[in-house]
ZAZAPA-508613 format. One record per residue (C-alpha): residue number from 1; chain; x, y, z. Coordinates in pm, 1 decimal. Each point is the difference from the previous one (the first is absolute). Layout:
+-----+-------+----------+----------+----------+
!   n ! chain !        u !        v !        w !
+-----+-------+----------+----------+----------+
! NUM !     A !        X !        Y !        Z !
...
+-----+-------+----------+----------+----------+
//
This chain:
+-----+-------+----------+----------+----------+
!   n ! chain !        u !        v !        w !
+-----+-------+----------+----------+----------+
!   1 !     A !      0.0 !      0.0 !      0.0 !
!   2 !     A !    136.6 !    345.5 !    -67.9 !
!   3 !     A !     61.9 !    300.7 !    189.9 !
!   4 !     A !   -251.8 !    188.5 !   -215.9 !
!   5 !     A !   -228.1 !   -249.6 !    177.2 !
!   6 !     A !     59.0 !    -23.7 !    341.7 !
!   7 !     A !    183.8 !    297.1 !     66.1 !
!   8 !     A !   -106.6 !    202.7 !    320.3 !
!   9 !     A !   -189.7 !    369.9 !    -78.6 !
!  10 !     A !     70.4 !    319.3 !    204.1 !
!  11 !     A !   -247.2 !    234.6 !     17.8 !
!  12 !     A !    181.3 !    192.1 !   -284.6 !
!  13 !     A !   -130.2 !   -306.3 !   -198.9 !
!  14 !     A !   -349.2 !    -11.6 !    164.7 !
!  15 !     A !    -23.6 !    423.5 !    -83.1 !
!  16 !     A !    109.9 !    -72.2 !   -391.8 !
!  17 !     A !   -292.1 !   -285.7 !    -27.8 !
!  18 !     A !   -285.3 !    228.5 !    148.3 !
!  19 !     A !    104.9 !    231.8 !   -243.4 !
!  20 !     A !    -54.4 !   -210.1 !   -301.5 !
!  21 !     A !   -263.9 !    158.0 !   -162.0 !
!  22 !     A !   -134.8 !   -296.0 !   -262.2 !
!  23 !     A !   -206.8 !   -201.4 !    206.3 !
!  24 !     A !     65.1 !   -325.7 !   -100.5 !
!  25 !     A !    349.7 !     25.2 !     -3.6 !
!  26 !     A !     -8.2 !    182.0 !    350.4 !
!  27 !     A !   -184.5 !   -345.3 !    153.0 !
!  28 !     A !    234.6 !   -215.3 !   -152.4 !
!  29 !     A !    303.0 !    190.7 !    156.3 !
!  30 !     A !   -202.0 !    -27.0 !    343.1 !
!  31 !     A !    -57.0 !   -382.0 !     25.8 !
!  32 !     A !    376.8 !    -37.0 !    -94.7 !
!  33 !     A !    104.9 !    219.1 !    285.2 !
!  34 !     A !   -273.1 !   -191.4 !    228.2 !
!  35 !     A !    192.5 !   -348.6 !   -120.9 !
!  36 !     A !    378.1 !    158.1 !     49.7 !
!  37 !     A !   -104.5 !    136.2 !    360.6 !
!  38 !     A !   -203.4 !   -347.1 !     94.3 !
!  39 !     A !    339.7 !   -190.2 !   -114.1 !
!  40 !     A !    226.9 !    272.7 !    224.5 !
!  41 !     A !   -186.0 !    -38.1 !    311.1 !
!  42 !     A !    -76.1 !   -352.8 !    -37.4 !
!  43 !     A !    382.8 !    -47.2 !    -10.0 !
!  44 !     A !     41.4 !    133.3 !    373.8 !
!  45 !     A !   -339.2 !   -143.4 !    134.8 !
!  46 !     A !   -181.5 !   -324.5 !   -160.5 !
!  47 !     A !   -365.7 !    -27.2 !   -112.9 !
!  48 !     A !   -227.7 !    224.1 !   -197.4 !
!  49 !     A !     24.1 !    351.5 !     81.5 !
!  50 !     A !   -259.2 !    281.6 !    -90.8 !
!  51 !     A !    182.0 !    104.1 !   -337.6 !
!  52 !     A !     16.7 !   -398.7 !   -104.2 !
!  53 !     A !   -375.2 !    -11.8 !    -36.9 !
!  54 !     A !    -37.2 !    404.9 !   -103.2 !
!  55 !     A !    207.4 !   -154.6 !   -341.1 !
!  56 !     A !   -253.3 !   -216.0 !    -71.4 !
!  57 !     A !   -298.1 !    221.8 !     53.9 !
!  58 !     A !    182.6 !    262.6 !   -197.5 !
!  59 !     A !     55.3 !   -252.1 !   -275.7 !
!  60 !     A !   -396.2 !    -78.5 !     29.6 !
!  61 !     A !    -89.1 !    392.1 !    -25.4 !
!  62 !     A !    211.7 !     28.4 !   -311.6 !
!  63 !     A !   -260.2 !   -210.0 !   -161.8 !
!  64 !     A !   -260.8 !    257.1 !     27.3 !
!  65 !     A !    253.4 !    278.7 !    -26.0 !
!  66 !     A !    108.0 !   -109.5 !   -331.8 !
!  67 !     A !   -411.3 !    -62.3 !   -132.2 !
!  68 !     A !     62.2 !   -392.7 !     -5.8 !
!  69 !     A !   -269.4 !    -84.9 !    240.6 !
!  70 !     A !   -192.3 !   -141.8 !   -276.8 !
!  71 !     A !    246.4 !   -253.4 !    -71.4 !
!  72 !     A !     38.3 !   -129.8 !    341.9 !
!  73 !     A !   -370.6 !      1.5 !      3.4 !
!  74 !     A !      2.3 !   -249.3 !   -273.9 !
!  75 !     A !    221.6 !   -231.3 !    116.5 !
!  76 !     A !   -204.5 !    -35.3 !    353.2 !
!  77 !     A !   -319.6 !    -26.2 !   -149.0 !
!  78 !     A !     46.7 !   -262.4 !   -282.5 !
!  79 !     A !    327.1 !   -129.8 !    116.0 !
!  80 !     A !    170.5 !     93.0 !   -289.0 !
!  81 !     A !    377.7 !    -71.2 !    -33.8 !
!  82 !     A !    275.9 !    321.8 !    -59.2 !
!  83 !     A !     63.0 !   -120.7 !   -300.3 !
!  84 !     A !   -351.5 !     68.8 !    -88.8 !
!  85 !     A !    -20.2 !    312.7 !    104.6 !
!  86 !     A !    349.8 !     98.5 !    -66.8 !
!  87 !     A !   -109.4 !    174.4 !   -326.3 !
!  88 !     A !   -197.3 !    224.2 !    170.9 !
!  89 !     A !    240.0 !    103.3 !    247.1 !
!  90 !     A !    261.8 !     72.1 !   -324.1 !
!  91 !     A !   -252.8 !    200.5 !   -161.6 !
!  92 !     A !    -77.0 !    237.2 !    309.8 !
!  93 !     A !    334.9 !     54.5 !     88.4 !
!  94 !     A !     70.4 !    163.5 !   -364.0 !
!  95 !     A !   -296.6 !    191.1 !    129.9 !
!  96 !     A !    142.2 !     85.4 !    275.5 !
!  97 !     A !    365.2 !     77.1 !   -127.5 !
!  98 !     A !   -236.3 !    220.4 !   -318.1 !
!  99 !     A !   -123.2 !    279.4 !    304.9 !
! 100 !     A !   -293.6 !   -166.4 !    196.1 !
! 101 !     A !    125.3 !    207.9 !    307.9 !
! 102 !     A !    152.5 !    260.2 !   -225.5 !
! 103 !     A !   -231.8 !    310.5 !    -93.2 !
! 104 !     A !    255.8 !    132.3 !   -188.8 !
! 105 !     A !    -99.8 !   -233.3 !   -220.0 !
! 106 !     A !   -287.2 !    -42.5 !   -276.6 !
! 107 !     A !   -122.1 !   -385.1 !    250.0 !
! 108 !     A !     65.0 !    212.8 !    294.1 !
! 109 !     A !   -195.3 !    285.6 !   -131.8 !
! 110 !     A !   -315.3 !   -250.5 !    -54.9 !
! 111 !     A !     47.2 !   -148.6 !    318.0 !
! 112 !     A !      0.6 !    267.2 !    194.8 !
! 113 !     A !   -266.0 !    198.9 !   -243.5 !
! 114 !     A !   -268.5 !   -291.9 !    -59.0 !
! 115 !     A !   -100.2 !    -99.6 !    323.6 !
! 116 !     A !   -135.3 !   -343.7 !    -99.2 !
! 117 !     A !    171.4 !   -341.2 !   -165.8 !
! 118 !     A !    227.1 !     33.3 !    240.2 !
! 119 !     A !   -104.5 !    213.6 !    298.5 !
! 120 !     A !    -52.9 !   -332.0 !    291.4 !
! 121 !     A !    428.6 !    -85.2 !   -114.1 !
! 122 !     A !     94.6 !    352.0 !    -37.4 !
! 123 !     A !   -159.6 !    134.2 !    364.7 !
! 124 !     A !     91.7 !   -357.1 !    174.8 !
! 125 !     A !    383.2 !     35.3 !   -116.1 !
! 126 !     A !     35.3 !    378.6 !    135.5 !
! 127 !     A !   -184.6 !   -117.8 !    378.1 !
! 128 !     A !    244.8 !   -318.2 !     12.8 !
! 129 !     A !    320.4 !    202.5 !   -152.0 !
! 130 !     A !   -105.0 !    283.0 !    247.5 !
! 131 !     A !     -9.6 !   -236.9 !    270.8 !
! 132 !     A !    277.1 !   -160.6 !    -72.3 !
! 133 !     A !    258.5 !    312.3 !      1.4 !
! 134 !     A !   -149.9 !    132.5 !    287.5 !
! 135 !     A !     87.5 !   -299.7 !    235.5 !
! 136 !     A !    336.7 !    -73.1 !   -161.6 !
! 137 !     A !    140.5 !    377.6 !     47.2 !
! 138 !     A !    -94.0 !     10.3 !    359.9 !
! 139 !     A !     63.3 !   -370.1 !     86.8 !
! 140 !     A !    318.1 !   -141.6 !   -210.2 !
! 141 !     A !    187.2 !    342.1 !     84.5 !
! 142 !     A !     20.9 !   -119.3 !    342.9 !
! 143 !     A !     76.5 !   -329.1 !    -53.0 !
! 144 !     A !    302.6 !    119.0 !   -198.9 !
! 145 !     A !     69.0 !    226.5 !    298.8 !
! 146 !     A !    -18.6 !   -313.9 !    210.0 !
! 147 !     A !    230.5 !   -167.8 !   -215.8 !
! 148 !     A !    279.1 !    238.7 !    -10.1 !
! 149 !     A !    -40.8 !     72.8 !    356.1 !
! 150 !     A !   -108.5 !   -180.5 !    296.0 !
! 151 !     A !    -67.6 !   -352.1 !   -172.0 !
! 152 !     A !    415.7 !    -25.9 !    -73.2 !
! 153 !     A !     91.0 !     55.7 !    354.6 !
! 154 !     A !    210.4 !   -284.1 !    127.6 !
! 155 !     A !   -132.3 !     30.4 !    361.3 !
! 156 !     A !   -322.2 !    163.8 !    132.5 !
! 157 !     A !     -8.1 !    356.8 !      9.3 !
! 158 !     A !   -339.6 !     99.6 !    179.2 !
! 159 !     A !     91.0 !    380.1 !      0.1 !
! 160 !     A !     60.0 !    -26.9 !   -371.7 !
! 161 !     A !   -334.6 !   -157.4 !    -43.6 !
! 162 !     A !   -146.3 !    223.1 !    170.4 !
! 163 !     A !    186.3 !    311.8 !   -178.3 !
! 164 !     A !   -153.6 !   -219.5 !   -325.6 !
! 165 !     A !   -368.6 !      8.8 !    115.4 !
! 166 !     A !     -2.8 !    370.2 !    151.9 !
! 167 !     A !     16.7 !    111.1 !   -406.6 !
! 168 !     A !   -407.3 !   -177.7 !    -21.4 !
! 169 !     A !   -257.2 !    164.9 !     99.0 !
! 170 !     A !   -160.8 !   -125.2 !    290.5 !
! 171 !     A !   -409.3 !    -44.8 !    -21.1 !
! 172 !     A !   -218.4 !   -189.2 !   -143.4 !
! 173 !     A !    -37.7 !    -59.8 !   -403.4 !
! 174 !     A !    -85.5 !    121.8 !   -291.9 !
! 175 !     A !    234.9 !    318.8 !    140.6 !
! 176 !     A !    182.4 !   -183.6 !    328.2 !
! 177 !     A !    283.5 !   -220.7 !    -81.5 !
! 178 !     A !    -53.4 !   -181.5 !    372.9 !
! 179 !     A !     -3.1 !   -300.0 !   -189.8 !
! 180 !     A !    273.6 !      3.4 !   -132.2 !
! 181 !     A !    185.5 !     90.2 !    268.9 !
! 182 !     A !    -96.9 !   -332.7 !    161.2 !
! 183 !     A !     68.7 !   -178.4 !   -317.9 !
! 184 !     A !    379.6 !     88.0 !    -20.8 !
! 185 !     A !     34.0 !    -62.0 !    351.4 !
! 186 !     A !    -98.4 !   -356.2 !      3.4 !
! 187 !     A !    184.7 !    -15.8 !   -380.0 !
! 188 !     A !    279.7 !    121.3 !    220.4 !
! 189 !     A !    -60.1 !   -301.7 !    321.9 !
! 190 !     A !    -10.0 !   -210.5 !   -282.9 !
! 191 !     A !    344.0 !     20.6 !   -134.0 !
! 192 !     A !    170.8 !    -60.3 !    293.3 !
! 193 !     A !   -285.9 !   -304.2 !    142.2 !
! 194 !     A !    160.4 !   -317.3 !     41.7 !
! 195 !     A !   -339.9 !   -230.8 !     22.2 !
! 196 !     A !   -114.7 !    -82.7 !   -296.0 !
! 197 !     A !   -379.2 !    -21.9 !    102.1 !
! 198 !     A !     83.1 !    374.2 !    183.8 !
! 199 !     A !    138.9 !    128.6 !   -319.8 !
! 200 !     A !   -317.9 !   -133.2 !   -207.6 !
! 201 !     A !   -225.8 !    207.4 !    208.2 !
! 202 !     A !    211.5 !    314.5 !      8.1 !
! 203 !     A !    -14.6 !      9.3 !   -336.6 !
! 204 !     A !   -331.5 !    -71.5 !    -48.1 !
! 205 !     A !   -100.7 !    277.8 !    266.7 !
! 206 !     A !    170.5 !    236.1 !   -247.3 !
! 207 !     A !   -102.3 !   -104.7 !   -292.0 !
! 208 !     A !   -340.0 !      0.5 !    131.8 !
! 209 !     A !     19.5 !    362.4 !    135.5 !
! 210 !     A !    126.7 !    128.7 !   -369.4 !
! 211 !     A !   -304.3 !   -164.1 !   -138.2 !
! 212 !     A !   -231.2 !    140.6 !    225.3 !
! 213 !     A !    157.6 !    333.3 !    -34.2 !
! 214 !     A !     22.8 !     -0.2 !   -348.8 !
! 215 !     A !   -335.6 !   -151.0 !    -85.2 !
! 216 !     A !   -192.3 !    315.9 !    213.5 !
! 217 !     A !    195.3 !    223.0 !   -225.7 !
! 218 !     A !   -139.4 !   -188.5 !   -326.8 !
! 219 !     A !   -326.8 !     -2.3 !     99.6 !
! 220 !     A !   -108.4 !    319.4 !   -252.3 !
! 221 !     A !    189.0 !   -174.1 !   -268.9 !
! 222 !     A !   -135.6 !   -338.1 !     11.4 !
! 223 !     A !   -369.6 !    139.7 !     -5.8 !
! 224 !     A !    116.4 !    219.2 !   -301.2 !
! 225 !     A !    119.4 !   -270.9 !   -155.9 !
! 226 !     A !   -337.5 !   -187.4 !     42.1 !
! 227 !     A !   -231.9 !    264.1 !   -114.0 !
! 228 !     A !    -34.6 !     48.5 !   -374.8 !
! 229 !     A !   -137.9 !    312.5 !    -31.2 !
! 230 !     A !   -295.4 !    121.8 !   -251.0 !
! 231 !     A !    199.0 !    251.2 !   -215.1 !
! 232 !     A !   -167.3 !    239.3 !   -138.3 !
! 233 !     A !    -88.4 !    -65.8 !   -376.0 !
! 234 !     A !    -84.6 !    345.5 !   -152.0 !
! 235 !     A !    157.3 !     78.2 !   -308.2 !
! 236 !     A !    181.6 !   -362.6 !     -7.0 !
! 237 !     A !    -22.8 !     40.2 !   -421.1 !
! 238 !     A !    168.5 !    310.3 !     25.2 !
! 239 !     A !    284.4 !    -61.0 !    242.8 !
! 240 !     A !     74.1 !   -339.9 !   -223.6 !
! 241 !     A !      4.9 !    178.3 !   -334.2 !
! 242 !     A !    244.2 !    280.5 !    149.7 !
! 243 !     A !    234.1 !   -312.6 !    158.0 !
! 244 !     A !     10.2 !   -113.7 !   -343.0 !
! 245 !     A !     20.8 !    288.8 !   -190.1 !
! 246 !     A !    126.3 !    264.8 !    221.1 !
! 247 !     A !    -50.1 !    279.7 !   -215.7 !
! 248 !     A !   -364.9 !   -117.5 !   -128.3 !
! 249 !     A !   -108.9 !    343.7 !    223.8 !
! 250 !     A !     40.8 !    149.0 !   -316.4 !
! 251 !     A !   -168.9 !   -171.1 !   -224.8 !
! 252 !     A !   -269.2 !    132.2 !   -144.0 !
! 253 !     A !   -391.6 !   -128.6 !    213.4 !
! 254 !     A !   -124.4 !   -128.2 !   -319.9 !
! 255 !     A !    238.0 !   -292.9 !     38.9 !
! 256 !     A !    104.5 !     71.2 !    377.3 !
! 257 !     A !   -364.2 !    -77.1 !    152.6 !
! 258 !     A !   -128.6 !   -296.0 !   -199.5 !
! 259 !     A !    416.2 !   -183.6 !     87.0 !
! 260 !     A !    -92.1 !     86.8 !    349.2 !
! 261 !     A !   -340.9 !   -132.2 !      3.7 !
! 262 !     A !     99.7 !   -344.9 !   -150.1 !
! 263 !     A !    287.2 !    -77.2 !    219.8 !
! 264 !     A !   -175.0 !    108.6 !    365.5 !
! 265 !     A !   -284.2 !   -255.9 !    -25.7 !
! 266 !     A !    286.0 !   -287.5 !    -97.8 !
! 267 !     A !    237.9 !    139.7 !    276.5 !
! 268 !     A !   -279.7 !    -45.2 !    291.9 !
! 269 !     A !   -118.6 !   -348.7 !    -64.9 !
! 270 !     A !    333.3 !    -95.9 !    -42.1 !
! 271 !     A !    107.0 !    174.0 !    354.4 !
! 272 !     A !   -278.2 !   -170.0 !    154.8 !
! 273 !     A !     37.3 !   -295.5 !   -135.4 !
! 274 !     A !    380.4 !     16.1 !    111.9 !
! 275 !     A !    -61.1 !    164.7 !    317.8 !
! 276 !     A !   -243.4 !   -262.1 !    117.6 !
! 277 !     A !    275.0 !   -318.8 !    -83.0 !
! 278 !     A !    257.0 !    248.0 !    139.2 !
! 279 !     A !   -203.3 !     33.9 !    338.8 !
! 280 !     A !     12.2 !   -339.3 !     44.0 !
! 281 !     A !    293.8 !    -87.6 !   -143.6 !
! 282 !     A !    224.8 !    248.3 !    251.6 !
! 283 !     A !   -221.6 !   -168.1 !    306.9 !
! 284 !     A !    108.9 !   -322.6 !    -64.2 !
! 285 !     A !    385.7 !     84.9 !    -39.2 !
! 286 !     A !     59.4 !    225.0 !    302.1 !
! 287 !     A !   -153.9 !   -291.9 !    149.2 !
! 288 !     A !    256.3 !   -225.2 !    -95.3 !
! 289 !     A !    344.9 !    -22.8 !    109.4 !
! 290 !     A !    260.3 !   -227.0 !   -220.5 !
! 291 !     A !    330.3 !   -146.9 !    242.6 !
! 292 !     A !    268.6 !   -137.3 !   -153.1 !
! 293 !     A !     53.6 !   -354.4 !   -179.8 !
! 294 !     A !   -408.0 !     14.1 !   -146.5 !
! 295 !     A !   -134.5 !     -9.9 !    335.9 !
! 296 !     A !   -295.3 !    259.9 !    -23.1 !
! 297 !     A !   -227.8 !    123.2 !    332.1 !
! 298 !     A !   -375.1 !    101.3 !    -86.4 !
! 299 !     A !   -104.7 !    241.1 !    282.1 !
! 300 !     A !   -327.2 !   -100.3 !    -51.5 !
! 301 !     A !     68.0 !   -355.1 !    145.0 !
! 302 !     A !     92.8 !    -83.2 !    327.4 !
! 303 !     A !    359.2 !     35.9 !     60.0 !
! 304 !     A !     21.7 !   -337.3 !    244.6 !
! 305 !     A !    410.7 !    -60.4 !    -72.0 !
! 306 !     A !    132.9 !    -77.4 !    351.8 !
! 307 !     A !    222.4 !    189.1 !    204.4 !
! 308 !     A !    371.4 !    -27.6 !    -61.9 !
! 309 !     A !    183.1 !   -244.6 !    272.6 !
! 310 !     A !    174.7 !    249.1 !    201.2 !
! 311 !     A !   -331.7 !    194.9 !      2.3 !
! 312 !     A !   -279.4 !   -262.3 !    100.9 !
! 313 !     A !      6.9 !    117.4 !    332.7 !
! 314 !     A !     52.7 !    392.7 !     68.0 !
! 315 !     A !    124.6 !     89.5 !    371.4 !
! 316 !     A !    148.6 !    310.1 !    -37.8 !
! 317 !     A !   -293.4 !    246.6 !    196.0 !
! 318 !     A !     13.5 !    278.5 !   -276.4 !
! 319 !     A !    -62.0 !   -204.8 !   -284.2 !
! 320 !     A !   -253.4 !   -170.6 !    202.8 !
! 321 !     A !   -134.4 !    319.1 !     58.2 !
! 322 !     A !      6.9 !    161.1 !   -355.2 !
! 323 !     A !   -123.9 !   -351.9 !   -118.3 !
! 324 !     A !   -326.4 !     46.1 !    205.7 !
! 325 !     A !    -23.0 !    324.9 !    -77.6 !
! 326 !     A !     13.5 !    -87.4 !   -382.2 !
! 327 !     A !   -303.1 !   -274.6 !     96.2 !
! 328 !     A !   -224.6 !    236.6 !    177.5 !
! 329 !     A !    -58.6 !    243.1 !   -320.2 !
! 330 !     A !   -188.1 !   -307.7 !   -134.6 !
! 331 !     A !    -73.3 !   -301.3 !    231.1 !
! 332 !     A !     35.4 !   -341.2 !   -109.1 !
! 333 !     A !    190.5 !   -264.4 !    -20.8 !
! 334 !     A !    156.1 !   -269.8 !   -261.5 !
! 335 !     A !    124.6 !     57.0 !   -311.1 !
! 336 !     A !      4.9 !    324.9 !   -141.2 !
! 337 !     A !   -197.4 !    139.6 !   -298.0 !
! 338 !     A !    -49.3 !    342.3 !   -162.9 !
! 339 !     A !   -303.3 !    159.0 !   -176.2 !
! 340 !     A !     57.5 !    295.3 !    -27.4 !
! 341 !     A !    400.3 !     93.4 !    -46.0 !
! 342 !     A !   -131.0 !    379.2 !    115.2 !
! 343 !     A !    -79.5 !   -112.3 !    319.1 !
! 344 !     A !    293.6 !     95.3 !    206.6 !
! 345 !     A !   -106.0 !   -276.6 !    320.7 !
! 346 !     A !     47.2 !   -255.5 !   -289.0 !
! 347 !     A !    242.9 !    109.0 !   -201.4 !
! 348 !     A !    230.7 !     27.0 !    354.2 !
! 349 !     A !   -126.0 !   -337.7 !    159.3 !
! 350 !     A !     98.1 !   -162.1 !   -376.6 !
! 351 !     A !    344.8 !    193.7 !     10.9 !
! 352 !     A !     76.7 !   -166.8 !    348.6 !
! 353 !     A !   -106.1 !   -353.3 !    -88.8 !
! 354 !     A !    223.0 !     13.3 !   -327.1 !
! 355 !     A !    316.1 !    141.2 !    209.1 !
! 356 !     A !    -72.2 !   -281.0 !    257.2 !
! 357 !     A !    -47.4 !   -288.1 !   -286.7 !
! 358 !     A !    301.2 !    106.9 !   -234.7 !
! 359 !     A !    252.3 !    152.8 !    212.5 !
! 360 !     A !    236.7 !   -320.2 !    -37.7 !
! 361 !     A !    -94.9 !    -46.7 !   -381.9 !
! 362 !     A !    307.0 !     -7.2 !   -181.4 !
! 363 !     A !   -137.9 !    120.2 !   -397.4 !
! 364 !     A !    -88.0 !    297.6 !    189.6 !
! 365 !     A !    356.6 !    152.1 !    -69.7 !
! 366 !     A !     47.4 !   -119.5 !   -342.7 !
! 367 !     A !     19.8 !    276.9 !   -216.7 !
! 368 !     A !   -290.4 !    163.9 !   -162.8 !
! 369 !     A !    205.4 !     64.5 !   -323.2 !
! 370 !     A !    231.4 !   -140.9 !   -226.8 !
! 371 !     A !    358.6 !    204.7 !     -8.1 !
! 372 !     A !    -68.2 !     63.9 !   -388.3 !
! 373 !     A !   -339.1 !    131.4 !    158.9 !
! 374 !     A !    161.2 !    215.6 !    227.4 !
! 375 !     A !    256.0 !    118.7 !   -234.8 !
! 376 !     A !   -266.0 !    111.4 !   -242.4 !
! 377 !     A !   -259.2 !    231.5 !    224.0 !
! 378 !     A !    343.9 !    138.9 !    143.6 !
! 379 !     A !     20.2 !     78.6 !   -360.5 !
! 380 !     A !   -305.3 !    178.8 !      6.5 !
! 381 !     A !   -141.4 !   -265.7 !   -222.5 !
! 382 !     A !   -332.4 !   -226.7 !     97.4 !
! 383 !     A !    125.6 !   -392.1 !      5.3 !
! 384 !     A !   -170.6 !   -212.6 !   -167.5 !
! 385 !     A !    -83.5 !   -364.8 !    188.0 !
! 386 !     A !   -192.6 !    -92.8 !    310.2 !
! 387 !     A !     23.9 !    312.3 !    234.7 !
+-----+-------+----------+----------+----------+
//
């Protein structure tokens, strides 16, 4: 594996990737970074950590980020090997790499202009993208602070730690980082932990108090993502003749109007028509989340995979208590399943049953890419292949 890889980011590196402004590009550059921190602190302290599974979900939101939620949708509902659907996946990434997310460009232009075909993809892809920047500028900055500080001392240095956490801000999320705070510490615990069961918890305890943290902060963004709304059709002939033909203002109305009037009624059955397989399309994909080696989790379905080993039984009192507290948004017990991926009791009491089922899963750090992958988005250049 190369450097390119597995190399470890400094915040210089996390500042340059929230600053990518193509979208698709920008997630791919943020699930690599998730993978090359998940391998760093993996290397000082065994077992899934926060940033190992954040790769993966990143990986999953590129789907919708990138418009391909139809594809996966196909291959779930009629079972449909890649090679099937491969095709399709070639053809929209030439539409992608042609301006989909470009208005600078004549596809942007009708994208953004139309409101329609492809309204459900388009308004999904800016909630998840928006989503997905948001958390990794405020949360992988300070794991690469972490990294380069108090996770490479070679004994523990509480007043360092401390010195670490004074620079969150203490309260409650979205705008407290109290969270956070108690996340690093028990990162921190972990490193130097000798018992293995011990260890397991620690880092469980922070990796759930990221996801809580960071999954109050999503909230707006997730519902966004959800909610296609009813855009406003008036003038839809119009706005697509002047996509097309950007100077057809000045045409003369004889042939102006009557171009107008023929391509509006097209343009608004074929936006509901789209906007209606789009609706349910997008549902059924941020629904889904795709771990490595084919093995694919349908949050619709009860999530019943059983603790890891070293996590069966949980004695350390704060995870105990942030466990319960987890429970007692939504009571119940058993196996876990999600209806609605909005609702932040489930979405949280899902997050804490997959950290407790995968955190000694090995495929979880293989990487999301391949290095000819990697090379070309570094490139500035959207890879072909399974991303």
């Amino acid at each position: 594996m190369t450097d390119q890889m597995i190399g470890k980011p400094g915040e210089g590196d996390v500042r340059r990737i929230a600053e990518i402004e193509h979208p698709v590009l920008q997630n791919l550059a943020i699930t690599q970074a998730y993978f090359q921190i998940s391998t760093a602190l993996a290397g000082l302290c065994p077992g899934a950590n926060w940033c190992t599974f954040a790769t993966w979900a990143s990986r999953q939101a590129g789907q919708t980020i990138r418009g391909e939620d139809l594809r996966g949708a196909l291959e779930l509902r009629l079972n449909a090997p890649a090679r099937i659907t491969a095709p399709l996946q070639s053809l929209w990434r030439t539409v992608l790499r042609a301006g989909f997310h470009d208005p600078d460009t004549v596809l942007g232009r009708l994208v953004k202009e139309i409101h329609g075909p492809l309204d459900a993809l388009e308004h999904a892809s800016v909630a998840v993208s928006r989503g997905n920047h948001k958390v990794f500028v405020e949360i992988a900055q300070i794991f690469a602070r972490f990294l380069a500080g108090p996770a490479a001392d070679q004994t523990r240095d509480q007043a360092r730690m401390t010195t670490f956490c004074e620079r969150l801000n203490p309260g409650e999320p979205p705008d407290g980082q109290q969270y956070l705070r108690q996340a690093f510490t028990h990162y921190y615990a972990a490193l130097f932990e000798r018992d293995g069961r011990a260890r397991a918890e620690l880092m469980f305890l922070a990796n759930l108090e990221i996801g809580y943290h960071e999954q109050i902060r999503l909230q707006a963004e997730i519902c966004q993502a959800f909610d296609t709304p009813a855009r406003d059709a008036t003038n839809l002939g119009v706005r697509v003749l002047t996509c097309l033909f950007p100077h057809s203002a000045k045409w003369w109305t004889l042939f102006r109007t009557p171009s107008a009037s023929l391509l509006g009624p097209l343009a608004r059955a074929f936006a509901r028509f789209c906007l209606d397989i789009n609706r349910q399309v997008i549902t059924e994909c941020l629904m889904t989340l795709r771990l490595p080696r084919g093995n694919v989790l349908r949050l619709g379905e009860k999530l019943d995979a059983p603790a890891a080993s070293s996590l069966a039984e949980i004695t350390n009192p704060e995870l105990r208590g942030l466990l319960a507290a987890v429970e007692s948004l939504r009571p119940g017990g058993g196996a876990v399943d999600v209806r609605d991926w909005s609702d932040f009791a489930q979405r949280i009491q899902f997050i804490a049953h997959l950290f407790r089922a995968y955190h000694e899963w090995d495929p979880l750090f293989d990487p999301p890419f391949s290095p000819e992958q990697v090379r070309q988005f570094q490139s500035g250049y959207i890879p072909d292949g399974d991303l």
